[in-house]
C-alpha angles and dihedrals in degrees: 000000000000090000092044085051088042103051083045091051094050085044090048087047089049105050080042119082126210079012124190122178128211146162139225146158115275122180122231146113119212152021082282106050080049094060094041092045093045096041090048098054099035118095116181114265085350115072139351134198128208117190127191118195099207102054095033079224116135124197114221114189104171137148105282084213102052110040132351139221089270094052078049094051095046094050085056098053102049083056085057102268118125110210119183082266107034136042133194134250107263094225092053090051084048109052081042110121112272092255094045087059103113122191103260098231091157095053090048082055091051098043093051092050096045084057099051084049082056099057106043087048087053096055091046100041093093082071100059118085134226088261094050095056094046087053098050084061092045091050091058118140078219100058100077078058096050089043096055088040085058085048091052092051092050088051088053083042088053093038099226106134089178080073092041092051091054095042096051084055088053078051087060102042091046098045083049098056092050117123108217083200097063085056132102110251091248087047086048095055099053089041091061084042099055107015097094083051092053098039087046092048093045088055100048086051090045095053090061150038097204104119103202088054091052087046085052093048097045090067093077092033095066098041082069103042090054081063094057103038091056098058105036097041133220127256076242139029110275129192136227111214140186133234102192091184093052135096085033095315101310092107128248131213127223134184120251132186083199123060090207106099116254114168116227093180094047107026114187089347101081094352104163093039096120141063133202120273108179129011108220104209 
């Protein structure tokens, strides 16, 4: 078994530029968990993944260049797999097949730690001042992607879909850039759950300029990014508000940094149609 891994491991090398080769602890139980493990984290001359389920250790071999093992990682455990860095989303583990259903030992560790941060923050949180709080908010990995989100929605409220068109792609650019890392456990949970949705929706809005198509595709947009808003805060308060006339006349909701109504899926059309609805705070 050790020379089969390892001839993989020299082929893999070989088909791989700038290659470097590293393993970690996946969780899993079965053939199964092995396909959907290895299929999740290989890109094509770029990075592959060799899983043993025996030992629960995966074999990444990737461009160095071009991704890296927590880009790996992340693209597991969006397909159900906890690694020691990464968990899954607990709606993916738990649509994965019954005998797929691995013990979650690494999301036990990180609980109990979590808990244990908690609670030292907790008893030193008397000595942080109102500014440092507020900079701590300020400081988050998430706020480049809720600025250019504001900046989306101004370009809908002007309707100018040439600038939306250039801004989605700054969404990209900034949700792809984010360390999950560098997140709060609770953050970290909800960004494995919509980032997919918000990467998706920035990309549909940045392939056209046709503004009532961007107006369709930040429906769905939005809905993810109030998730992730509300649990990761704002530097400032922001407010969800409600368009009852939009999507067809269901309704559709929108963020907002200004609790004054501006349409973004109207524009000066029917500017002020809309109230607020929550105040995220």
């Amino acid at each position: 078994m050790a020379i089969t891994l390892l001839l993989s491991v020299t082929v893999a090398s070989a088909q791989i530029k700038n290659s470097k080769t590293e393993t970690v602890k996946i969780y899993g139980n079965c053939d199964m968990c092995k396909s959907t493990i290895e299929t999740a984290g290989t890109l094509k001359k770029v990075a592959k993944v060799e899983w043993n389920k025996d030992t629960k250790m995966a074999t990444l071999t990737y461009d160095s260049t071009k991704t890296s093992q927590d880009e790996i990682l992340k693209r597991v455990a969006l397909a159900g797999y906890d690694s020691d860095k990464y968990l899954a989303p607990d709606d993916v583990y738990d649509a994965l097949h019954g005998c797929c259903q691995y013990e979650r030992e690494a999301k036990v560790a990180v609980s109990t730690e979590m808990k244990m941060v908690a609670a030292e923050n907790h008893s030193n949180h008397a000595n942080h001042t109102e500014n440092t709080v507020a900079k701590d908010q300020v400081d988050t990995p998430l706020k480049v992607v809720f600025d250019t989100y504001f900046l989306l929605k101004d370009a809908l409220v002007k309707t100018d879909g040439k600038a939306a068109s250039i801004i989605a792609k700054d969404v990209m650019t900034a949700s792809s850039a984010v360390k999950m890392d560098e997140l709060a456990m609770d953050v970290h949970m909800v960004w494995m759950k919509e980032m997919k949705g918000l990467i998706a929706g920035a990309t549909e809005i940045a392939a056209t300029q046709d503004i009532k198509k961007q107006r369709e595709f930040f429906i769905p947009f939005s809905k993810s990014m109030y998730e992730l808003i509300k649990v990761a805060k704002y530097e400032t308060p922001v407010y969800l508000q409600f368009c009852p006339m939009a999507n067809g006349g269901k309704g559709a909701n929108w963020l907002s940094k200004e609790n004054a109504v501006k349409n973004p899926y109207y524009g000066s059309q029917m500017m002020t149609c809309g109230k607020t609805v929550e105040t995220i705070q």
